[in-house]
C-alpha positions in Angstrom: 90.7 -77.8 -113.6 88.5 -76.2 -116.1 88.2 -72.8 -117.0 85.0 -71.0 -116.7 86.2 -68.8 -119.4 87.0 -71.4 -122.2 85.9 -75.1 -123.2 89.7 -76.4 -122.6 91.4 -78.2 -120.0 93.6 -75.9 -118.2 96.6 -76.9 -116.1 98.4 -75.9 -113.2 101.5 -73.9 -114.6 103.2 -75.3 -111.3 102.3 -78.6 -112.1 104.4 -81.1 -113.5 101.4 -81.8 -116.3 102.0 -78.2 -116.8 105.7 -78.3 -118.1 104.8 -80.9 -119.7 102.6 -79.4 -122.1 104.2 -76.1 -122.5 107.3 -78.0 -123.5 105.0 -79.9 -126.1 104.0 -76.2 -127.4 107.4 -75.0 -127.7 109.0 -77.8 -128.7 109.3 -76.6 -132.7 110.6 -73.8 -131.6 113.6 -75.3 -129.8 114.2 -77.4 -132.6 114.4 -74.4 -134.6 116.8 -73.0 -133.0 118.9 -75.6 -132.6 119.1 -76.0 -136.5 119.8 -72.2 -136.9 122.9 -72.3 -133.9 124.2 -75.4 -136.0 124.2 -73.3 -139.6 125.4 -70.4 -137.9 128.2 -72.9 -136.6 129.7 -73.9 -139.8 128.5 -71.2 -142.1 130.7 -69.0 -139.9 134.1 -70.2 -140.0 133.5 -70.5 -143.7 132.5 -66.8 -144.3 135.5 -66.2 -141.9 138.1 -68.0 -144.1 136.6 -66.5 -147.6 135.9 -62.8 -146.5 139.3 -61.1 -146.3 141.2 -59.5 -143.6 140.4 -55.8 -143.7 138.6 -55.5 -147.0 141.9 -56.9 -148.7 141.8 -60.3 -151.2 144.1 -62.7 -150.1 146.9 -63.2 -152.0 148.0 -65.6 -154.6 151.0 -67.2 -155.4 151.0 -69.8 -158.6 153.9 -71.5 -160.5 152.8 -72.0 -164.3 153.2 -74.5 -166.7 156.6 -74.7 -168.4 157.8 -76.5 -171.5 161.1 -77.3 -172.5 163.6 -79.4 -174.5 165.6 -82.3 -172.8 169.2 -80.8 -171.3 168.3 -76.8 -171.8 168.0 -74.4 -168.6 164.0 -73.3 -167.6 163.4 -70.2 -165.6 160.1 -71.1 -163.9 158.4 -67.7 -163.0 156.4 -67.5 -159.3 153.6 -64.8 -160.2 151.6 -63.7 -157.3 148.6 -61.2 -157.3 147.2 -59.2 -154.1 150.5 -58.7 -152.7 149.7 -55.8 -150.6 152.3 -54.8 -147.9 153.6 -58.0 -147.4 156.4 -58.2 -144.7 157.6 -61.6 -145.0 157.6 -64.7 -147.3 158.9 -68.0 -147.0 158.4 -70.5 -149.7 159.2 -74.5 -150.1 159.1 -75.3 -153.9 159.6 -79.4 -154.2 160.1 -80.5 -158.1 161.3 -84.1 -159.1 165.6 -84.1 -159.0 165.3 -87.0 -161.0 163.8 -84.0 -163.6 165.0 -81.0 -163.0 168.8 -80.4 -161.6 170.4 -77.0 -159.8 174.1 -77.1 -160.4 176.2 -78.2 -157.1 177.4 -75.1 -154.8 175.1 -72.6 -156.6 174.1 -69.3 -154.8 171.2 -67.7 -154.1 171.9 -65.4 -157.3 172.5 -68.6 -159.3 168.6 -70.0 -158.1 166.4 -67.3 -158.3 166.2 -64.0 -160.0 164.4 -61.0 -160.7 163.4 -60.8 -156.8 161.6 -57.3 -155.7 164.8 -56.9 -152.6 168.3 -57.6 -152.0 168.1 -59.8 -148.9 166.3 -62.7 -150.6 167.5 -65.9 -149.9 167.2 -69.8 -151.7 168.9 -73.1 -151.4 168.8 -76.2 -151.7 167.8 -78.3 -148.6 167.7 -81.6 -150.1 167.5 -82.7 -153.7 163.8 -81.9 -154.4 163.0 -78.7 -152.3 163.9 -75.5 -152.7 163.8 -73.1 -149.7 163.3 -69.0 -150.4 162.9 -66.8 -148.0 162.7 -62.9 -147.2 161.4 -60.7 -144.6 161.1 -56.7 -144.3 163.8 -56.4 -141.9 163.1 -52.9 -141.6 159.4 -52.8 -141.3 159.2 -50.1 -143.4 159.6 -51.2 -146.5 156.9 -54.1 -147.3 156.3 -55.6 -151.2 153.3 -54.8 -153.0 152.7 -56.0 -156.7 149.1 -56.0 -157.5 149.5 -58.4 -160.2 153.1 -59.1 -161.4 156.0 -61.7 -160.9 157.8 -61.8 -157.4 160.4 -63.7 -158.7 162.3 -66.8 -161.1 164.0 -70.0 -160.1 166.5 -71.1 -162.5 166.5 -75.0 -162.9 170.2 -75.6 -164.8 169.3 -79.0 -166.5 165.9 -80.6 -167.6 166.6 -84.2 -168.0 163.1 -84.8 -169.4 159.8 -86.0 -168.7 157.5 -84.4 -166.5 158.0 -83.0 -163.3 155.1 -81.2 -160.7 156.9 -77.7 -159.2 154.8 -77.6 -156.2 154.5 -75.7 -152.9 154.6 -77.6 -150.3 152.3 -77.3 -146.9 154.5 -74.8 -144.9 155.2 -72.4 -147.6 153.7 -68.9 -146.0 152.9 -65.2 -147.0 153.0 -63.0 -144.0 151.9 -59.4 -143.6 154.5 -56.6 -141.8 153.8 -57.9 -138.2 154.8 -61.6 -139.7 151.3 -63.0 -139.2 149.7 -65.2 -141.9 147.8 -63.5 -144.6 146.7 -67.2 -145.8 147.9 -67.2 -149.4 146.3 -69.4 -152.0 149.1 -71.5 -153.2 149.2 -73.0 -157.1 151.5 -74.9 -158.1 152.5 -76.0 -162.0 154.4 -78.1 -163.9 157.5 -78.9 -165.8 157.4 -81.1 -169.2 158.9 -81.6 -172.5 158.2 -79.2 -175.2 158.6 -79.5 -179.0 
């Protein structure tokens, strides 16, 4: 049908030639869209992961480098930042045994030191991972250093060479209702000094 109005072929909306060429007309649209919905998609979970929870930074929980001569003890310092009422912590450090050595039977005094509470505990589940753990059995009484070090493990014997002290996978910051607060974990290094 043509229109009296207008030069153009005009077609019945309830025609199927109809559809047809209004979904030729809005086809860039759609397409559109559908991009947008698909950055949306994976920008979001992104933005999600970065921003923090409630305005607070994640925190951070890194093993420096060490150096040290063959056969002395090393204190290896864990530094964290952005510890803001943390309610429970439980950390697998793996290091080379071949490397670095704990003495048989030692306590958790004996492994680490310097620790912000009482009821930490550390050992030794296997030559090559250390196990520390703690929780705010209270509830009321979380850890917070801003910047600072939460604590030292005390390697008795460095045989020599190099050796990574690492975090592995399952080592977890919580907050005070035990749910992640999806630390960044660093880990270092032990090696020979002059």
């Amino acid at each position: 049908m043509i229109s009296s109005s207008a030069s153009t072929l005009s077609l019945p909306e309830t025609s199927h030639e109809g559809r047809v060429a209004r979904a030729y007309r809005s086809w860039p649209v759609l397409i559109l869209a559908a991009l947008l919905t698909c950055f949306w998609a994976f920008l979001e979970p992104a933005v999600a992961q970065d921003e923090p929870a409630g305005g607070k930074p994640k925190p951070t929980v890194s093993i420096g480098d060490r150096e040290v001569l063959a056969g002395a003890s090393v204190d290896v310092p864990i530094e964290v930042s952005g510890f803001t009422d943390v309610g429970a912590i439980s950390l697998i450090v793996t290091y080379d045994p071949e490397v670095l050595q704990f003495a048989k039977g030692m306590d958790t005094k004996a492994l680490i030191s310097d620790v912000p509470r009482d009821n930490f505990s550390a050992n030794v589940a296997e030559p090559g991972e250390l196990r520390i753990a703690w929780f705010d059995a209270s509830g009321s009484s979380p850890i917070k250093i801003a910047d600072g070090t939460l604590l030292k493990i005390t390697f008795h014997r460095y045989a020599g060479g190099r050796s990574p002290v690492a975090f592995a996978e399952d080592s977890e910051v919580g907050d005070m209702e035990a749910k992640s607060m999806k630390a960044i974990f660093q880990d270092g290094q032990v090696v020979g000094g002059p």
